[in-house]
N, CA, C and O of each residue as an XYZ file, in Angstrom:
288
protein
N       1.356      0.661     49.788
C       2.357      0.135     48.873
C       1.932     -1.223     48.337
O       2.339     -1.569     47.228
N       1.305     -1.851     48.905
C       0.528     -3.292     48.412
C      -0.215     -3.351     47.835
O      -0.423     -4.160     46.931
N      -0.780     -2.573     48.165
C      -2.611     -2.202     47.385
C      -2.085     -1.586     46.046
O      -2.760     -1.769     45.033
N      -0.988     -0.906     45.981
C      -0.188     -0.564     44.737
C       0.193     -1.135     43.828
O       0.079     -0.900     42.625
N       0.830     -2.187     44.545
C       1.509     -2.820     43.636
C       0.332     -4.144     43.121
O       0.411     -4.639     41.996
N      -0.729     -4.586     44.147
C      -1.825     -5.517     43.374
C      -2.545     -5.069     42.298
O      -3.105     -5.822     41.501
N      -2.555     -3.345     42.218
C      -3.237     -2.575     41.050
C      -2.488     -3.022     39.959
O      -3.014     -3.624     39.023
N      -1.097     -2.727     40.024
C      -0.253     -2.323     38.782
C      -0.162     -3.970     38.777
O       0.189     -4.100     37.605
N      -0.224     -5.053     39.188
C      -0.248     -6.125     38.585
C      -1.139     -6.675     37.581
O      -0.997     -7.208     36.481
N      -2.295     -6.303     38.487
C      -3.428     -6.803     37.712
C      -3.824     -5.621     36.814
O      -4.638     -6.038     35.990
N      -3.586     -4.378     36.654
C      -3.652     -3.804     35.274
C      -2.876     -4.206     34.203
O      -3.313     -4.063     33.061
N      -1.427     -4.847     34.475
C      -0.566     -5.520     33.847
C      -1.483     -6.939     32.912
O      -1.799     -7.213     31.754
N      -1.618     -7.575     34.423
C      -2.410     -8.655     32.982
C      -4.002     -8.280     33.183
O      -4.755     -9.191     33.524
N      -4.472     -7.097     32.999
C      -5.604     -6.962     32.469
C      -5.101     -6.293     31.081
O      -5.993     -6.347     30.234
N      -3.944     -5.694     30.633
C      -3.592     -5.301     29.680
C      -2.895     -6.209     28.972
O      -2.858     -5.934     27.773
N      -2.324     -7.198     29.286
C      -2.037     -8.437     28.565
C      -3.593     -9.211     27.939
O      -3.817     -9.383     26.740
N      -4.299     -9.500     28.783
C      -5.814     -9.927     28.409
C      -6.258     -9.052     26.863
O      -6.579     -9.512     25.767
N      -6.115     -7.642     27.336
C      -6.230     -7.046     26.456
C      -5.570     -6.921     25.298
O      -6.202     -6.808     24.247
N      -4.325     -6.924     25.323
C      -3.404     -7.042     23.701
C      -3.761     -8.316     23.166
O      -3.981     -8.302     21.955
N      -3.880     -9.459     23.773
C      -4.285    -11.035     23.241
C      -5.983    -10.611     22.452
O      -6.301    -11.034     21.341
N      -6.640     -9.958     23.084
C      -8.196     -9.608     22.590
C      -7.755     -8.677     21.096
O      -8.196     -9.181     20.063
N      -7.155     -7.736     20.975
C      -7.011     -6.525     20.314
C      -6.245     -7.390     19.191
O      -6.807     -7.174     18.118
N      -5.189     -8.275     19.038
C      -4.413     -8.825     18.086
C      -5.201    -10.218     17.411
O      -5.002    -10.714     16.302
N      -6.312    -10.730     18.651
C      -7.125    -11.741     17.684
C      -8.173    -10.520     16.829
O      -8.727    -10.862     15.785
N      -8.311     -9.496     17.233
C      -9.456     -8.774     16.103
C      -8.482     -8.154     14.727
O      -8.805     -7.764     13.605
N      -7.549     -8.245     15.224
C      -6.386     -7.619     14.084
C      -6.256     -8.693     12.852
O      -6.191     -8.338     11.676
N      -6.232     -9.813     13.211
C      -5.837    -10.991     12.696
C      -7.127    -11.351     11.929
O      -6.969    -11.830     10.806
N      -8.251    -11.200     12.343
C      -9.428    -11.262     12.005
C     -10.597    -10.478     10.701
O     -11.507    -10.837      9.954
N      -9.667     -8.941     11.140
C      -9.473     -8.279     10.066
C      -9.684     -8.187      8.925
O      -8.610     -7.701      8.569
N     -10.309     -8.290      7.969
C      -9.977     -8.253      6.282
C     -10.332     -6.740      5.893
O     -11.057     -6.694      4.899
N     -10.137     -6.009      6.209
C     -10.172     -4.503      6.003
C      -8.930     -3.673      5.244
O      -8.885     -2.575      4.691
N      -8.120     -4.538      5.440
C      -6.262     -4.275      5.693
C      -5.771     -4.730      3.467
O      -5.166     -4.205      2.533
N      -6.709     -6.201      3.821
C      -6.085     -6.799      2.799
C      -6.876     -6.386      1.220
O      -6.548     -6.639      0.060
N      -8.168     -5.566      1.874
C      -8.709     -5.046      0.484
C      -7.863     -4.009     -0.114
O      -7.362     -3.958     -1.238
N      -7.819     -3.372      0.655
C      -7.003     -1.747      0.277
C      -5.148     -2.428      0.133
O      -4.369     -1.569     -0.281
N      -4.652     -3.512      0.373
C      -3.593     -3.410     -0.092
C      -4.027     -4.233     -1.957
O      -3.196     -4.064     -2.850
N      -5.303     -5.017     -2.249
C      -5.639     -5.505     -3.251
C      -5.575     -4.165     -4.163
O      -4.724     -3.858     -4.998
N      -6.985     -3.311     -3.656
C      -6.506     -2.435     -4.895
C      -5.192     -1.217     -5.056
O      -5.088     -0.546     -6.083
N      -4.228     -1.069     -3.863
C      -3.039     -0.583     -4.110
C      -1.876     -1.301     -5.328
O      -1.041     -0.709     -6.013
N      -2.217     -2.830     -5.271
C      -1.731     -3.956     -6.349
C      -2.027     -3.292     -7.704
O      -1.214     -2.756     -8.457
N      -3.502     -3.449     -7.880
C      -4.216     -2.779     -9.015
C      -4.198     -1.760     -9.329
O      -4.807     -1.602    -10.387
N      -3.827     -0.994     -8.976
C      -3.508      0.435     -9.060
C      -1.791      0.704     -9.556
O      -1.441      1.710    -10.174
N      -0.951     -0.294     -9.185
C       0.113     -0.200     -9.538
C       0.357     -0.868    -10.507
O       1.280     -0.470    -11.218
N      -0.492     -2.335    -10.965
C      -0.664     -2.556    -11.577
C      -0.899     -1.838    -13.467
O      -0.446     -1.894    -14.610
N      -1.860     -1.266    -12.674
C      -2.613     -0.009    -14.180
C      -1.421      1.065    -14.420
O      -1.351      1.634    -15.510
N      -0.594      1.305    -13.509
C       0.595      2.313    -13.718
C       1.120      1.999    -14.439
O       1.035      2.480    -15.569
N       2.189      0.704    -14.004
C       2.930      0.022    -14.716
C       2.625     -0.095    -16.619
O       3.528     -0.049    -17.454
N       1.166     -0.246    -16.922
C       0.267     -1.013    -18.229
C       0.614      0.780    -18.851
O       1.421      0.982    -19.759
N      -0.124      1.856    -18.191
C       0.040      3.120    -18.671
C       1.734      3.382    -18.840
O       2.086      2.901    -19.917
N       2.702      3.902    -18.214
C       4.212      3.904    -18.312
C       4.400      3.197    -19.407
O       4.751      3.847    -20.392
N       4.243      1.813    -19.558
C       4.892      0.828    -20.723
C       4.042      1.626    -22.044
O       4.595      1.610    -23.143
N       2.788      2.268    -21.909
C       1.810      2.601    -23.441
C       2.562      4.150    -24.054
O       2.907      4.516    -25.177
N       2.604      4.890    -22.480
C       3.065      6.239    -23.020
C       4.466      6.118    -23.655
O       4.699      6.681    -24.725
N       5.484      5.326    -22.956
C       6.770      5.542    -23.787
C       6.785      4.467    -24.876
O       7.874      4.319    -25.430
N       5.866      3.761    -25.249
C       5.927      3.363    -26.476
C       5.248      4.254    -27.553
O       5.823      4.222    -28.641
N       4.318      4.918    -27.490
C       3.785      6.090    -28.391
C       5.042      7.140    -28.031
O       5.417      7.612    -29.104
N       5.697      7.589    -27.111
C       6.707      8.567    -27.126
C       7.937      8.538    -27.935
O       8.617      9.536    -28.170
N       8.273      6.957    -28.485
C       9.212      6.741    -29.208
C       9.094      6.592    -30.566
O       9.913      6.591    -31.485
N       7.164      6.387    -30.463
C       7.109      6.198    -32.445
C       6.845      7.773    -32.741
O       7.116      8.291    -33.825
N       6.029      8.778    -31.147
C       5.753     10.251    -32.009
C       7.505     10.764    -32.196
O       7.853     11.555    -33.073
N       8.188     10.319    -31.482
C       9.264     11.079    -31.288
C       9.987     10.755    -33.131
O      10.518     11.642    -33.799
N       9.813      9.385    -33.569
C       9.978      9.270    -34.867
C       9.748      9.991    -36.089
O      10.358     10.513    -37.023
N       8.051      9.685    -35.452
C       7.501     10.710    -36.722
C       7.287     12.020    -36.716
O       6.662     12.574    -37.621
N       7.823     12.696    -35.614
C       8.297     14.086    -35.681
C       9.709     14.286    -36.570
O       9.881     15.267    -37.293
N      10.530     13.386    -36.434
C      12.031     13.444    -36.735
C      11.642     13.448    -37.985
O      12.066     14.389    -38.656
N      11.000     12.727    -38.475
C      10.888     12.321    -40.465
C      10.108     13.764    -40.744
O      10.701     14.530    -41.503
N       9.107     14.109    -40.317
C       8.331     15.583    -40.481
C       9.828     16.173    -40.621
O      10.453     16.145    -41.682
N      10.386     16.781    -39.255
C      11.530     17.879    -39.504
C      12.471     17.862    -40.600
O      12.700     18.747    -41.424
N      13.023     16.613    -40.468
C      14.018     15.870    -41.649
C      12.562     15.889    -43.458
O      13.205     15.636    -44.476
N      11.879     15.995    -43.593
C      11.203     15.856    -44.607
C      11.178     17.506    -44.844
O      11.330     17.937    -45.987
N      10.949     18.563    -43.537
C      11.093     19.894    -44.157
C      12.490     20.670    -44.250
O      12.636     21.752    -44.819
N      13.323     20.068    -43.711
C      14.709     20.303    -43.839
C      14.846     20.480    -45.421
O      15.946     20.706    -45.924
């Protein structure tokens, strides 16, 4: 029961040792912050496309209307 419980201690803070090791490499990281850069850019370019298509959707939608209305 001793020898038990000195295991589960010291696996305790050998696993504390360990989360302190694992969260300085996390922190350290720049792997994380590229891929949220081009997720930016990417939403970015959405946004630029959305604003182009419904502005051509509202002048074709025009000059369809004057076509129909011109063969009316």
């Amino acid at each position: 029961m001793v020898r038990q419980r000195a295991l589960l201690q010291f696996s305790v803070a050998t696993g504390v040792v360990n989360m302190k090791m694992l969260f300085a490499q996390f922190a350290k990281d720049e792997s994380g912050a590229t891929a949220i850069e081009y997720g930016l850019i990417a939403a970015g370019n959405s946004v630029a496309i959305i604003t182009v298509v419904q502005g051509l959707g509202t002048s074709l939608n025009n000059t369809f209307g004057s076509v129909k209305n011109a063969l009316n």
